[in-house]
Residue frames as a rotation matrix with the C-alpha (Angstrom) as fourth column:
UNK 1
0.114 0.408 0.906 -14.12
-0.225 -0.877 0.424 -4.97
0.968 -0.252 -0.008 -7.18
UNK 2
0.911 0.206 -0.358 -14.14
0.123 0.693 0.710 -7.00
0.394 -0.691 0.606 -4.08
UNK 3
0.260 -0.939 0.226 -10.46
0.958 0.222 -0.181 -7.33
0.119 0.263 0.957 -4.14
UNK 4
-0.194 -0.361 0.912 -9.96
0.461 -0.854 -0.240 -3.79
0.866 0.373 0.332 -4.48
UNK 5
0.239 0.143 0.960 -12.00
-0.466 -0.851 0.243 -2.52
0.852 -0.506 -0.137 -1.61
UNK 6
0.891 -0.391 -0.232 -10.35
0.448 0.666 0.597 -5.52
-0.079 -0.635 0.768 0.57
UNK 7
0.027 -0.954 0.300 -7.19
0.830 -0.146 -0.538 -3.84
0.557 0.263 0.788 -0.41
UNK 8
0.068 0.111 0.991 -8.60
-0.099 -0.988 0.118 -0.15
0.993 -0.106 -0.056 0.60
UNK 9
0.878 0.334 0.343 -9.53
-0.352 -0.036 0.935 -1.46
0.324 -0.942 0.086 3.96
UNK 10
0.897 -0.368 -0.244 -6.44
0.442 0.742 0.503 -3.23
-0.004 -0.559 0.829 4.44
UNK 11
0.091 -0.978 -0.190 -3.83
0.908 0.003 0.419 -0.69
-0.409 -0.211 0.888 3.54
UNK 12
0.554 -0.312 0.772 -3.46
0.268 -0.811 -0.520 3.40
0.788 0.495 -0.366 2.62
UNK 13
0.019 -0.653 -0.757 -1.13
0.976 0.178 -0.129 5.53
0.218 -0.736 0.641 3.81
UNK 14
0.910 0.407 0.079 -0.85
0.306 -0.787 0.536 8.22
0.281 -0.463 -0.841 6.32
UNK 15
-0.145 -0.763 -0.630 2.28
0.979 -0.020 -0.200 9.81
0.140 -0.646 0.750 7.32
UNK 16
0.802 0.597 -0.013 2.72
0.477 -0.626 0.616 12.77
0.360 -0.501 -0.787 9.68
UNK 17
0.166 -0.964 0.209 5.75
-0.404 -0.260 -0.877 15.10
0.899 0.061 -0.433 10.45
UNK 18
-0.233 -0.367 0.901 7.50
-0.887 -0.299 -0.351 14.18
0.398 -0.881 -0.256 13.39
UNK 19
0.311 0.106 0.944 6.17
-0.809 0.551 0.204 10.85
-0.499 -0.827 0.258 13.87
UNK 20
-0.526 -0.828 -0.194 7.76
-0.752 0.346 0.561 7.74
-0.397 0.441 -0.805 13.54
UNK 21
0.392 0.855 0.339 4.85
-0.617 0.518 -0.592 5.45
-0.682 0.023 0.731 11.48
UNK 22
0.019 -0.557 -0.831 6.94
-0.918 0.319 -0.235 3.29
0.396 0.767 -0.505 9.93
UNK 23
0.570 0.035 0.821 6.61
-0.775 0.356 0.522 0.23
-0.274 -0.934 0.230 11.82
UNK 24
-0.110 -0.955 -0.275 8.60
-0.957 0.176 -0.230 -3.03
0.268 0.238 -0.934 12.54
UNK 25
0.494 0.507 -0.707 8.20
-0.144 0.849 0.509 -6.56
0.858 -0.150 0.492 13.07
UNK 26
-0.071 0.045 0.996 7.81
-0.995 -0.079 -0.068 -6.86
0.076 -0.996 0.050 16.76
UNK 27
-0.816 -0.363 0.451 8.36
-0.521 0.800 -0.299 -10.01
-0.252 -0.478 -0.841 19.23
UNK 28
-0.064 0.922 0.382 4.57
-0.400 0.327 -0.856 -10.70
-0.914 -0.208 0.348 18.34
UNK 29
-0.268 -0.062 0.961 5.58
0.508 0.839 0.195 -11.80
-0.819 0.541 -0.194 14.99
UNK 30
-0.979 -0.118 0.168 4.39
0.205 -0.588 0.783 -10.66
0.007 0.800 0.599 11.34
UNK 31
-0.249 0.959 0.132 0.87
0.873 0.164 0.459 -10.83
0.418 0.230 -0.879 12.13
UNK 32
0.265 0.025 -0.964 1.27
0.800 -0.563 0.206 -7.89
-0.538 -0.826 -0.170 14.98
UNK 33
-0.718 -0.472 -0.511 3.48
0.049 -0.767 0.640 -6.00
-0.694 0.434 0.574 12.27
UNK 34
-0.675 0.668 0.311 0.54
0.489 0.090 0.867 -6.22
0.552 0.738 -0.388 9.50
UNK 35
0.337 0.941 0.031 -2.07
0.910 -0.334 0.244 -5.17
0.240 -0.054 -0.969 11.92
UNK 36
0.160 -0.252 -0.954 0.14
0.596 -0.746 0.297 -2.23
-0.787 -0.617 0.031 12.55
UNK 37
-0.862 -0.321 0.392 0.99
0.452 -0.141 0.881 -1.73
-0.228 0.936 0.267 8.95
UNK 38
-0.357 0.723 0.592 -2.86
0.763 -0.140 0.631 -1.77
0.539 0.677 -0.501 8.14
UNK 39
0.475 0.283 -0.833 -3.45
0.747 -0.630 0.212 1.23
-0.465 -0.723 -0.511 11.05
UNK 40
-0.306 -0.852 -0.426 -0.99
0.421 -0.522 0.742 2.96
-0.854 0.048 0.518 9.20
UNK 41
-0.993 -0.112 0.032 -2.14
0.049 -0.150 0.987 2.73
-0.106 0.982 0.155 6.27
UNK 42
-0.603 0.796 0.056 -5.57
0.769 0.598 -0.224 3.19
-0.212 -0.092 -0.973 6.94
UNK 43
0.354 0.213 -0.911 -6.36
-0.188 -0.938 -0.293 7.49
-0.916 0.274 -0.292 6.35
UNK 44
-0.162 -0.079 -0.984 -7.11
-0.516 -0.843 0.153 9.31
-0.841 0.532 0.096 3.10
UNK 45
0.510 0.464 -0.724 -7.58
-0.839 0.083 -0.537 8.26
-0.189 0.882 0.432 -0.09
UNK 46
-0.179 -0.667 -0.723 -4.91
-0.982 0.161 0.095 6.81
0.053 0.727 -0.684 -1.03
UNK 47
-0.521 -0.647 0.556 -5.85
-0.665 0.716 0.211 3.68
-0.535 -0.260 -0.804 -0.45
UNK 48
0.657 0.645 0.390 -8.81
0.227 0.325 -0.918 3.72
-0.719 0.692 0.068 -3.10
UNK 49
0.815 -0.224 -0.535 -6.60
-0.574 -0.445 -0.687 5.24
-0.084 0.867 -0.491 -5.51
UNK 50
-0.461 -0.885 0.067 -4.13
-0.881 0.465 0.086 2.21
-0.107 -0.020 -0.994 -5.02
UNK 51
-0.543 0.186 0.819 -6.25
0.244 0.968 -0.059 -0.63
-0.804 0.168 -0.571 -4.88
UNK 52
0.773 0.584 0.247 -7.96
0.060 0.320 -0.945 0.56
-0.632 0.746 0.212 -8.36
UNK 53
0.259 -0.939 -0.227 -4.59
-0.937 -0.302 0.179 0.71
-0.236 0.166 -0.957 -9.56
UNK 54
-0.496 -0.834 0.242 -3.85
-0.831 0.537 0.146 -2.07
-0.251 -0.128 -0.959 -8.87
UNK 55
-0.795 0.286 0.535 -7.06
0.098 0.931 -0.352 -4.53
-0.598 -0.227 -0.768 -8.77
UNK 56
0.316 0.846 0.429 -9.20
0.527 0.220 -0.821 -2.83
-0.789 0.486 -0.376 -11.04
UNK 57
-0.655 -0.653 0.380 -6.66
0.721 -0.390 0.572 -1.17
-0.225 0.649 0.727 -13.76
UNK 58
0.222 0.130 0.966 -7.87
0.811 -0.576 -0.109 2.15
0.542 0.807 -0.233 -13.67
UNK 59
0.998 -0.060 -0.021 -7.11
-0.035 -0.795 0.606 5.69
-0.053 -0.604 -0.795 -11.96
UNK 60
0.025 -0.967 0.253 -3.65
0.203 -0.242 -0.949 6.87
0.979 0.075 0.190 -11.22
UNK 61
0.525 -0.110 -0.844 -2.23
0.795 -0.289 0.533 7.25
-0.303 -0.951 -0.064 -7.90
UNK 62
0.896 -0.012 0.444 -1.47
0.113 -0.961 -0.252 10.88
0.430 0.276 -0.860 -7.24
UNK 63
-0.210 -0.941 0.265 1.70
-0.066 -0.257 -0.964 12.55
0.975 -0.220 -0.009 -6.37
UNK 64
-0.269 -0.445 0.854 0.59
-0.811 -0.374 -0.450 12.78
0.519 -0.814 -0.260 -2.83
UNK 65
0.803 0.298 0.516 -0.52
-0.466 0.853 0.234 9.15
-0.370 -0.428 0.824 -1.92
UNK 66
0.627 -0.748 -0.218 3.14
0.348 0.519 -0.781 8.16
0.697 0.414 0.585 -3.96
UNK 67
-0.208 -0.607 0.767 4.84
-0.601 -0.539 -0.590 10.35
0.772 -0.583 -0.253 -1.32
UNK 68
-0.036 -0.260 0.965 3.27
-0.997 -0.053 -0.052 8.21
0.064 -0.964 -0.258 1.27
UNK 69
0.998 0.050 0.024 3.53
-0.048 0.995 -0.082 5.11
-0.028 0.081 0.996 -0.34
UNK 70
0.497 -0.841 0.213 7.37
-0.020 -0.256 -0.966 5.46
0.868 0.476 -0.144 -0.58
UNK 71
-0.186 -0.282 0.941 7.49
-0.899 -0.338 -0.279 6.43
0.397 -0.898 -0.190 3.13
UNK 72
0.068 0.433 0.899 5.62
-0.663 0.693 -0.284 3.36
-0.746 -0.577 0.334 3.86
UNK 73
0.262 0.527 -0.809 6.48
-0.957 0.251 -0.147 0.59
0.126 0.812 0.570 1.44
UNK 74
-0.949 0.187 -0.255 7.59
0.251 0.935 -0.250 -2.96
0.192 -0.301 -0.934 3.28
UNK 75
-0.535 0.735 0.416 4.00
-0.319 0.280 -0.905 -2.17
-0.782 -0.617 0.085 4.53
UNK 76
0.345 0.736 -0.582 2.49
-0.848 -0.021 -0.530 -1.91
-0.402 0.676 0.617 1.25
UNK 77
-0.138 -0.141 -0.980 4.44
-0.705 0.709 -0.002 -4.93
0.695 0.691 -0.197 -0.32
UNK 78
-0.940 -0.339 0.027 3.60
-0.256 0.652 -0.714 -7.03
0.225 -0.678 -0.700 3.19
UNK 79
-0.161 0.978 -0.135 0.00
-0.567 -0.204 -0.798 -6.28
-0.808 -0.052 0.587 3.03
UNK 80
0.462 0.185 -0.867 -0.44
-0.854 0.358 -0.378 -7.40
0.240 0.915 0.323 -0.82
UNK 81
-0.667 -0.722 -0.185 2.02
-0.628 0.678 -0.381 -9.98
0.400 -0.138 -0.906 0.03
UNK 82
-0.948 0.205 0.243 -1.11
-0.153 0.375 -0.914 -11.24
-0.278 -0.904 -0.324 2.59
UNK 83
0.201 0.850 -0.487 -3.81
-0.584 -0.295 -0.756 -10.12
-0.786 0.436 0.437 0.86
UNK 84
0.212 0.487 -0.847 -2.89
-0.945 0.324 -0.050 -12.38
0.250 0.811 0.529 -1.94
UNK 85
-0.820 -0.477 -0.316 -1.99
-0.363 0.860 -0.358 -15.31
0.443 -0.179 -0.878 0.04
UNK 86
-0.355 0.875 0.329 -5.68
-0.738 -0.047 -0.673 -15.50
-0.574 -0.481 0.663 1.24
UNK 87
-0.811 0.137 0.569 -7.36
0.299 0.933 0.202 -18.40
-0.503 0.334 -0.797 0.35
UNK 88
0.205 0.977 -0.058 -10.44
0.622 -0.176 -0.763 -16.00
-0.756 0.121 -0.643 -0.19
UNK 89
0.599 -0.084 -0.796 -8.55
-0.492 -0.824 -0.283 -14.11
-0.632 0.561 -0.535 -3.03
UNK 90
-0.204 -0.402 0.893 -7.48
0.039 0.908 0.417 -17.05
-0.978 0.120 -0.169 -4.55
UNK 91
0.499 0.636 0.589 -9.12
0.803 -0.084 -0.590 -15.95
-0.326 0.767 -0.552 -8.17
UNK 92
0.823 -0.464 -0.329 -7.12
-0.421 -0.886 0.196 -12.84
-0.382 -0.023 -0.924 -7.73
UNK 93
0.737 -0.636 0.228 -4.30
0.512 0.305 -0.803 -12.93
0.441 0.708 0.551 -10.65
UNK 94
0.842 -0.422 -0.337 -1.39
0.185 -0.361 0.914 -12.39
-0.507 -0.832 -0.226 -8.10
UNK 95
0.085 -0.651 0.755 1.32
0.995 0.097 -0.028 -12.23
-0.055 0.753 0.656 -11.25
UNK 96
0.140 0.153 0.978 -0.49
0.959 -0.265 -0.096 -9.78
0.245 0.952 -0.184 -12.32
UNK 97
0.950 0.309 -0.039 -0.71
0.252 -0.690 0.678 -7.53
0.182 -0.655 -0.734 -9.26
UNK 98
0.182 -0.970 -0.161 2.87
0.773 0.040 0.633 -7.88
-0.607 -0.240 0.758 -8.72
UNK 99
-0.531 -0.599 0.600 3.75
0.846 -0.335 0.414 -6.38
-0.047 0.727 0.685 -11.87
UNK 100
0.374 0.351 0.859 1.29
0.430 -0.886 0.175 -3.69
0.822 0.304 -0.482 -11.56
UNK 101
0.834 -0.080 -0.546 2.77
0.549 0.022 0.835 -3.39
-0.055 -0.997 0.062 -8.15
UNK 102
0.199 -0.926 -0.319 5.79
0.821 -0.020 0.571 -3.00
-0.535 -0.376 0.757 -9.26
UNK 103
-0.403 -0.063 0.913 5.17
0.707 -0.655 0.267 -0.26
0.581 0.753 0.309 -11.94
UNK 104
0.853 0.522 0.008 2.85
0.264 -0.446 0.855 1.39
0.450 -0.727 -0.518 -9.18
UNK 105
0.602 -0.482 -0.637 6.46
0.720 -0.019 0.694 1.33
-0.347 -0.876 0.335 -6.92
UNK 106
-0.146 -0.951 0.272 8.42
0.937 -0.045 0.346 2.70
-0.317 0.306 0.898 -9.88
UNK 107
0.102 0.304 0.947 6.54
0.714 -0.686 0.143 5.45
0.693 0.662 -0.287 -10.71
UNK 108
0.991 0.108 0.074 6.25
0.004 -0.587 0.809 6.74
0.131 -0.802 -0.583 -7.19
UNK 109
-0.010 -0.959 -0.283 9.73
0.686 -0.212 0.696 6.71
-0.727 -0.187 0.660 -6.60
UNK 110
-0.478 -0.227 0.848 9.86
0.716 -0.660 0.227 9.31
0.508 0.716 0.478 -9.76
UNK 111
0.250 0.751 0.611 7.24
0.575 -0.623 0.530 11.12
0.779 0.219 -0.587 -8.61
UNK 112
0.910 0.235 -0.341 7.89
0.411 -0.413 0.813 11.52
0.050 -0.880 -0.473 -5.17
UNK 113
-0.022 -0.999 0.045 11.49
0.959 -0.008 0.284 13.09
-0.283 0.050 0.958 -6.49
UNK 114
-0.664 -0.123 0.737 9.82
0.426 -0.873 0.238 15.90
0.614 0.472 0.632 -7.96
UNK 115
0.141 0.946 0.293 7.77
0.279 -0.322 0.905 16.60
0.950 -0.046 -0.309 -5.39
UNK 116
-0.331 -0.374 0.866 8.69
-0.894 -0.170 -0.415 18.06
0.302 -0.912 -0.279 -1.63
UNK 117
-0.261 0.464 -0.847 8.43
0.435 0.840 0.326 15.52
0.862 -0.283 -0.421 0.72
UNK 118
0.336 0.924 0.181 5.76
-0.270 -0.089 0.959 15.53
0.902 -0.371 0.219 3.12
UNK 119
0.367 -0.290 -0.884 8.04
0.714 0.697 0.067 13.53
0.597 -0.656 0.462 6.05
């Protein structure tokens, strides 16, 4: 549970027409690009409906938090990437996330094919 709402706070995503919220690792290094990532990714649901996905195996992310996980996803695999290198999530079967990660990545890509996009 812990784990999950450490995830929420640390990454959902938001995207808006017309702007560019996609960010990049800047001269300040990856730590600058993460706290920009986690601004990004900080509006709407989607980031409860991803971290119980992912950290507490239940719910489904919806079609419109897969649309903006797609739009935004070096952030989402750099975040988790961090989030499980924490010494304080050390208990936290990082295998395991991966692989739900990655089923979590593959579905949205399907979904967000049948669905306008939002960008």
């Amino acid at each position: 549970m812990v784990a999950a709402l450490c995830f929420v706070i640390t990454g959902i995503i938001f995207l808006t027409e017309g702007l560019n919220l996609v960010p990049t690792p800047s001269a300040d290094g990856n730590r600058s690009f993460l706290n920009e990532c986690r601004e990004k990714l900080a509006v709407d649901h989607c980031g409860q409906e991803i971290g119980n996905e992912l950290f507490l195996e239940h719910g489904t992310t919806g079609p419109g938090c897969c649309i903006k996980l797609m739009s935004l996803e070096k952030c989402h695999k750099e975040l988790l990437k961090d989030f499980l290198s924490s010494p304080d999530h050390a208990n936290v079967n990082a295998t395991e996330v991966w692989r739900r990660s990655d089923v979590l990545l593959n579905r949205c890509h399907i979904v967000a094919g049948h669905y306008p996009s939002v960008i």
